[in-house]
LUMPA-983665 format. One record per residue (C-alpha): x, y, z; residue in one letter; residue number from 1. Coordinates in pm, whole numbers. Example, Ala and Ser with C-alpha at 12.3 -4.5 7.8 and 13.67 -1.06 7.14 Angstrom:
<recs>
1230 / -450 / 780 / a / 1
1367 / -106 / 714 / s / 2
</recs>
This chain:
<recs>
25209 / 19329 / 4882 / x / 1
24946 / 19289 / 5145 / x / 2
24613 / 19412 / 5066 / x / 3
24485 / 19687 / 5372 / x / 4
24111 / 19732 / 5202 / x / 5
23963 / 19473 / 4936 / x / 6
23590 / 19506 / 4831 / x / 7
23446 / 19260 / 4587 / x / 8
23085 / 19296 / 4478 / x / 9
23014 / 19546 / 4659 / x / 10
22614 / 19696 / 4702 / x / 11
22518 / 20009 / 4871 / x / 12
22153 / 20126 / 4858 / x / 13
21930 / 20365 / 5017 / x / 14
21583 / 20303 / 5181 / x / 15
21379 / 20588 / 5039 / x / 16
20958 / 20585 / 5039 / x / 17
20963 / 20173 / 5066 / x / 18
21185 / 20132 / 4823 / x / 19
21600 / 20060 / 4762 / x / 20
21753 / 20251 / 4554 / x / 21
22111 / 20151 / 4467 / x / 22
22376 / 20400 / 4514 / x / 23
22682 / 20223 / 4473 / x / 24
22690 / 19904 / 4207 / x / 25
22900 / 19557 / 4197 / x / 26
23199 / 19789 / 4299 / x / 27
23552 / 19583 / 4309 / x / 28
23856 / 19757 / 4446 / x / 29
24193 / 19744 / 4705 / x / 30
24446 / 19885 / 4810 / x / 31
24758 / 19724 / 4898 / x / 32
25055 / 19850 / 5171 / x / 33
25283 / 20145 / 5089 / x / 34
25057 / 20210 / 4748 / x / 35
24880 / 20550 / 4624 / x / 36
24532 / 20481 / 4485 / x / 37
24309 / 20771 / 4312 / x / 38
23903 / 20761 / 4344 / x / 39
23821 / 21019 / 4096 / x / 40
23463 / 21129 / 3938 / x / 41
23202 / 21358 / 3946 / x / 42
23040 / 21530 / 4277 / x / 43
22716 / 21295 / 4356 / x / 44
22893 / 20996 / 4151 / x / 45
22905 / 20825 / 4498 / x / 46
23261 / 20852 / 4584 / x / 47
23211 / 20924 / 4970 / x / 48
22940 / 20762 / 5046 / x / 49
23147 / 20458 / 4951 / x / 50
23404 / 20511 / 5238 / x / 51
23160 / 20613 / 5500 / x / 52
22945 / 20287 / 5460 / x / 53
23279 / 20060 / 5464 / x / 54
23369 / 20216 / 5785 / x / 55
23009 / 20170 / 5914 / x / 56
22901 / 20551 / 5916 / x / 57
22606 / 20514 / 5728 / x / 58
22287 / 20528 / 5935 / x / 59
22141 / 20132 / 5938 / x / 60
21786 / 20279 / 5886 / x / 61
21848 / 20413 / 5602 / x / 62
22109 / 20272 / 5432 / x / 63
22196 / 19841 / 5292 / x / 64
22506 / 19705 / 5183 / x / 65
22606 / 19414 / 5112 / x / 66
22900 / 19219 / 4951 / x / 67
23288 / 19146 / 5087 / x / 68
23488 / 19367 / 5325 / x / 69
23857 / 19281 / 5423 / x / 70
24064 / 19506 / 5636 / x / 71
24397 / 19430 / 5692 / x / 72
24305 / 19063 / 5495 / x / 73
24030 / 18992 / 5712 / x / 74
23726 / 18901 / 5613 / x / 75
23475 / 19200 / 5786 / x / 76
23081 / 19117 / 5853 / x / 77
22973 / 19478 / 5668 / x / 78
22672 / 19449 / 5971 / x / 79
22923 / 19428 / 6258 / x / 80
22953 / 19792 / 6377 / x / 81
23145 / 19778 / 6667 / x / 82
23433 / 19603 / 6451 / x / 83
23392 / 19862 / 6225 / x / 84
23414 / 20117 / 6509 / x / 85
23738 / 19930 / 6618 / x / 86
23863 / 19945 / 6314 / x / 87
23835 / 20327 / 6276 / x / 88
24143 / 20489 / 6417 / x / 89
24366 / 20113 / 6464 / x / 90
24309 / 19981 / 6091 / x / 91
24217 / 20298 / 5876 / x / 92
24182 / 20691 / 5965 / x / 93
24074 / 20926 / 5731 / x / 94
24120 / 21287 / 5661 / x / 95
23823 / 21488 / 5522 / x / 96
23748 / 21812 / 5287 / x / 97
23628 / 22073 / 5508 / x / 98
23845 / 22116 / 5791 / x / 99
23658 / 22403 / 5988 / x / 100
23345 / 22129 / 6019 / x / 101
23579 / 21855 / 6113 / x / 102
23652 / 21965 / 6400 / x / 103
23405 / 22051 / 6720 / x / 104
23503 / 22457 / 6739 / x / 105
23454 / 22438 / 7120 / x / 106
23739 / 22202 / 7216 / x / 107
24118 / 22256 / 7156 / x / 108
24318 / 22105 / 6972 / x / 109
24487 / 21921 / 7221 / x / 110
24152 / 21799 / 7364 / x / 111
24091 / 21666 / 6988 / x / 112
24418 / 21457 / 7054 / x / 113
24330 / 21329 / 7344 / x / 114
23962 / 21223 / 7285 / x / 115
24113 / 21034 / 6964 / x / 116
24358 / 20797 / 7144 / x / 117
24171 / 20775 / 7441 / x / 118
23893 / 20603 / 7220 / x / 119
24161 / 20305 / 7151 / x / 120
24423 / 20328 / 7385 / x / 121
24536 / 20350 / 7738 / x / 122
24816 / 20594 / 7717 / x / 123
24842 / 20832 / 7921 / x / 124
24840 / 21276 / 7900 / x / 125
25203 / 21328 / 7836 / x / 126
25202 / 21007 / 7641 / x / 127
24949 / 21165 / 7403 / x / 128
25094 / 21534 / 7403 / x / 129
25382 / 21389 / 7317 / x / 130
25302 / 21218 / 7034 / x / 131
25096 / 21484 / 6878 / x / 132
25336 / 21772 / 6937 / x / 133
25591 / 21522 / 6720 / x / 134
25349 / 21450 / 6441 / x / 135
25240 / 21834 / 6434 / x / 136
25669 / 21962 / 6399 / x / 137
25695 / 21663 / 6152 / x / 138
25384 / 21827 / 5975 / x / 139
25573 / 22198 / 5972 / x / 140
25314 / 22316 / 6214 / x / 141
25551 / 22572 / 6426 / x / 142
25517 / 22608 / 6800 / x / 143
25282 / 22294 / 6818 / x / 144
25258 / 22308 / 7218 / x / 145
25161 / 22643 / 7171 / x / 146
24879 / 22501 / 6877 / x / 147
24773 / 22261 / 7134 / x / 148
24637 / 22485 / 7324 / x / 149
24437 / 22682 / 7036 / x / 150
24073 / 22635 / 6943 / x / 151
24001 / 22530 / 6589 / x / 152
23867 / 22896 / 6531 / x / 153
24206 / 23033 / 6570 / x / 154
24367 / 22867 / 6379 / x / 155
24395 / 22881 / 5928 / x / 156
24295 / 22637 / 5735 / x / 157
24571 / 22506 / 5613 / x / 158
24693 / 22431 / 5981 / x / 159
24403 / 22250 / 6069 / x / 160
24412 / 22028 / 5770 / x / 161
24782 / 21966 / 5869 / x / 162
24647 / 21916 / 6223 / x / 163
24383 / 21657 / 6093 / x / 164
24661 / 21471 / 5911 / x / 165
24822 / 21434 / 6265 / x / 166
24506 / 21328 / 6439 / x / 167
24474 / 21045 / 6107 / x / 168
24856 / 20955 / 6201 / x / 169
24823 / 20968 / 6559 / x / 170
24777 / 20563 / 6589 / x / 171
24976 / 20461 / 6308 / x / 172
24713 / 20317 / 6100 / x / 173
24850 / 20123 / 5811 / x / 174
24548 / 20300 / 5597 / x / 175
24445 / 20632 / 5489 / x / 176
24114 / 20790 / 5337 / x / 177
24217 / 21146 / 5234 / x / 178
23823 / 21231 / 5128 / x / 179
23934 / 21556 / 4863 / x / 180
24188 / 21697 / 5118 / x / 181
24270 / 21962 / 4933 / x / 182
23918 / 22106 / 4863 / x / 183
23927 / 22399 / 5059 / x / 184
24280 / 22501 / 5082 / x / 185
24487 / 22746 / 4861 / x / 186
24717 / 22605 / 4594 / x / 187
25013 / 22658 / 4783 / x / 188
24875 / 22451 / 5124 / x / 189
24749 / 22229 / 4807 / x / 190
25109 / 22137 / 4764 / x / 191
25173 / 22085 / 5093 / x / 192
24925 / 21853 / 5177 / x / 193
25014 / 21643 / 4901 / x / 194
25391 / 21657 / 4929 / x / 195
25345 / 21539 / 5298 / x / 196
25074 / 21254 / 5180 / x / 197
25362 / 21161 / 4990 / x / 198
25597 / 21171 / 5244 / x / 199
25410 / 20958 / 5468 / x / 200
25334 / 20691 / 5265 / x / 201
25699 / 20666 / 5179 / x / 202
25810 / 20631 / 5505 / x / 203
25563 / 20458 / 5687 / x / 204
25490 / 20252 / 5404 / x / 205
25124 / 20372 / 5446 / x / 206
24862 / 20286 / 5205 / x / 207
24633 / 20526 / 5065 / x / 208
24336 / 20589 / 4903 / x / 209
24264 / 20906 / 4757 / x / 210
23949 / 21071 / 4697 / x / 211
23903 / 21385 / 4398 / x / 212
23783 / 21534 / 4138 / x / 213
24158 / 21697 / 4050 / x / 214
24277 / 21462 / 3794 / x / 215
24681 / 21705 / 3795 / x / 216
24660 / 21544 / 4199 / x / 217
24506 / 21216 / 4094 / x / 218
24813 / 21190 / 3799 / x / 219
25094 / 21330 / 4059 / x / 220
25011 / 21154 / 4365 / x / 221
24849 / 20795 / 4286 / x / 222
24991 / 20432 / 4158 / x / 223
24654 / 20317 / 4042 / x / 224
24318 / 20489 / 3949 / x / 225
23938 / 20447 / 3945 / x / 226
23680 / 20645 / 3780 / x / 227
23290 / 20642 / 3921 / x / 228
23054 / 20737 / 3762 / x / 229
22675 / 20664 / 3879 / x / 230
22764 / 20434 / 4106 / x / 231
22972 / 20190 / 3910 / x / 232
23323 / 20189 / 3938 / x / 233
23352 / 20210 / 3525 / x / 234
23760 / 20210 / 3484 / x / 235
24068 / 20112 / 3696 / x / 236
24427 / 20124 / 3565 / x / 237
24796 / 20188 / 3665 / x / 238
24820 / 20596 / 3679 / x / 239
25098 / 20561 / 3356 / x / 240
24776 / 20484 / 3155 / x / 241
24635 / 20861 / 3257 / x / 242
24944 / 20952 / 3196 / x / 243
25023 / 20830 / 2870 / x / 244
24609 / 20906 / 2749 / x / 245
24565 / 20561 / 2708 / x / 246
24239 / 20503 / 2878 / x / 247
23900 / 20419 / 2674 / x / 248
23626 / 20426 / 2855 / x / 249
23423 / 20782 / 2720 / x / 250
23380 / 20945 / 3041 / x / 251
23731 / 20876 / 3107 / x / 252
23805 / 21041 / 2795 / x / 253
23615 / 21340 / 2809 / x / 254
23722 / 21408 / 3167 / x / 255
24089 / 21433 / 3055 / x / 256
23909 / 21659 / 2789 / x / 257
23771 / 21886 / 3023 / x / 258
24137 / 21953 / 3172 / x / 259
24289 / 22304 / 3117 / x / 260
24540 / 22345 / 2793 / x / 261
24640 / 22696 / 2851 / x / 262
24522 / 22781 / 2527 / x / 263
24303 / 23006 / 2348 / x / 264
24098 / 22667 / 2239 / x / 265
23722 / 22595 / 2394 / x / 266
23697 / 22288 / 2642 / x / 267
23492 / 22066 / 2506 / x / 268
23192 / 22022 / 2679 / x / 269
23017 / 21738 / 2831 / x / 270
22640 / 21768 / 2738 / x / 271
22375 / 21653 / 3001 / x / 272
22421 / 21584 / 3382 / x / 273
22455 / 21290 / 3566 / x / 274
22147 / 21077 / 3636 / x / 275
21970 / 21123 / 3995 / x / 276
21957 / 20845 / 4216 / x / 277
21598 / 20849 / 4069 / x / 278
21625 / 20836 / 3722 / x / 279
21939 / 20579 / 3701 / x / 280
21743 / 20298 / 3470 / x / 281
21873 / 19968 / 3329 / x / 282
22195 / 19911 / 3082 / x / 283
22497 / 20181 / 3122 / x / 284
22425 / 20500 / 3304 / x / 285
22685 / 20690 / 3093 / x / 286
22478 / 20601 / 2776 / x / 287
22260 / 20949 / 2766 / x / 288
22525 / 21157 / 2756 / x / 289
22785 / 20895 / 2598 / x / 290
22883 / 20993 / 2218 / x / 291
22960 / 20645 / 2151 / x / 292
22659 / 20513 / 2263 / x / 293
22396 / 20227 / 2056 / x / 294
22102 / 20074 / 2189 / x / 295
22287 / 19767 / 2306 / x / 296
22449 / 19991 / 2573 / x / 297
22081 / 20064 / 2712 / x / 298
22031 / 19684 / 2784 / x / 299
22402 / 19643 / 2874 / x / 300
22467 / 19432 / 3197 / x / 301
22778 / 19641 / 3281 / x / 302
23025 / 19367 / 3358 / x / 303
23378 / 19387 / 3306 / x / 304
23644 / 19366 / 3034 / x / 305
23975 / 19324 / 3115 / x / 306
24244 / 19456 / 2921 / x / 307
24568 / 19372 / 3052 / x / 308
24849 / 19501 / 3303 / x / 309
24548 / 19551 / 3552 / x / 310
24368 / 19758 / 3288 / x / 311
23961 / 19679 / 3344 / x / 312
23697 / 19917 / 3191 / x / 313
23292 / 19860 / 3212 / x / 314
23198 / 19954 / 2826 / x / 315
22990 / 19795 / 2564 / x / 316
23203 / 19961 / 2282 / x / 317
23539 / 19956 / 2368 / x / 318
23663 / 19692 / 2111 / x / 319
23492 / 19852 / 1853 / x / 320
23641 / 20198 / 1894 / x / 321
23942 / 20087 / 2114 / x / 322
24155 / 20453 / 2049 / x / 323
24341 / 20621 / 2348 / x / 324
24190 / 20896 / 2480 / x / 325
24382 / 21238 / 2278 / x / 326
24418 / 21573 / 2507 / x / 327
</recs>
């Protein structure tokens, strides 16, 4: 399969009282066409900041990356920003959390249309009407003429996310960013969106990378998975791995703990929080709060282990204690 989005390497820091601090560290990942892939891990862990900075929406002044792009199977200079800017719409779109802030309250919806392919493409009014009223029935949005000529205000939110899906679709990008879609909609629209993610990438063949903290989404939706934490990318593997609880790294583990039995039983509970970009310090970030952890993982120089059928994990102790992960 072709690969839409390959990062090898990949460095993102901030510029914050003369120093760098990283954010983001020696991340690898792809996606390929007409596959699912997951980005789960906690808020903060760096999960959209990883997106925005591929797609050159990080501010220059404050932010350095560095490392290898490839869109499409190109190579990408990460400092070009009008390629970038090119890219955005053509080569990738992206549909984002909060809805009501995505879109600019005092323009309809069909000027949102129009402002999106006229930043790419010559077509004309009707061209673009057109096309947008046939994404938005294709999306179950009822009366979409009559939509088109709504504000944002007026309408749910559950409409608008299915209207941003239509603005993401509206150029037939081969690649999708859904950044936590979901976030702010009931568990019924919750289905929808997901059901229709689904339905897109089956027939358009439309590769996706997904973006949560829901690990039931992450496990129903996705082909592949990675889990951030801190700013390292510390576990990727086929979803039958989640799955089947066969994943090893401990903050893997413990998030599949955290998930709901419908029990009477306590969760276990995580102790400690994630490290501030401040306080991250040298060998595995996990280690604090890690119940596996010796002093070797303090000085460890996270590379990689791979353990077969595209299974890699970034952890000091996973021979040692190599047990699935039990919900």
């Amino acid at each position: 399969m072709k690969q839409l989005l390959r990062i090898d390497n990949y460095d993102l820091s901030l510029r914050m009282n003369g120093e760098n601090i990283r954010v983001i560290s020696s991340a690898d990942l792809f996606v390929s066409e007409g596959e699912i892939v997951g980005l789960i891990g906690e808020s903060g862990c760096g999960k959209s900041m990883l997106w925005k900075s591929l797609l050159g929406l990080a501010d220059p002044q404050k932010w350095i990356c560095s490392g290898e792009l490839r869109l499409m199977g190109n190579p990408m200079d990460l400092s070009d920003r009008a390629a970038l800017t090119e890219a955005r719409g053509n080569q990738v779109s992206v549909i984002l959390q909060d809805p009501m802030n995505a879109f600019d309250q005092l323009f309809t919806i069909e000027r949102h249309f129009i402002e999106t392919a006229r930043a790419h493409v010559q077509w004309s009014k009707g061209e673009i009407l057109k096309k947008a009223t046939s994404l938005m029935r294709r999306l179950y949005i009822r009366e979409p003429e009559k939509v088109l000529k709504m504000y944002p205000f007026q309408c749910s939110g559950g409409m608008l996310q299915r209207i941003m899906i239509a603005l993401a679709l509206m150029l037939d990008p081969p690649l999708l960013i859904a950044d936590e879609p979901t976030t702010s909609v009931d568990v019924t629209v919750q289905r929808e969106i997901v059901a229709m993610l689904k339905e897109v990438n089956r027939d358009r063949n439309t590769g996706i990378l997904y973006i949560s903290h829901d690990l039931k989404i992450i496990e129903d939706l996705a082909d592949r998975v990675y889990v951030m934490y801190a700013g390292y990318l510390v576990e990727s593997f086929p979803v039958s791995a989640l799955q089947e609880r066969k994943v090893f790294h401990p903050y893997t583990v413990k998030l599949l703990q955290s998930r709901p039995s419908y029990t009477k039983a306590y969760l276990p509970v995580l102790e400690g929080n994630p490290p501030s970009l401040l306080d991250r310090q040298a060998g595995c970030p996990f280690a604090p709060r890690c119940p596996k952890a010796v002093d070797a993982c303090r000085s460890y120089d996270m590379h990689v282990y791979e353990i077969g059928n595209q299974h890699i994990v970034r952890c000091l102790r996973w021979e040692d204690e190599n047990e699935p992960a039990q919900n």
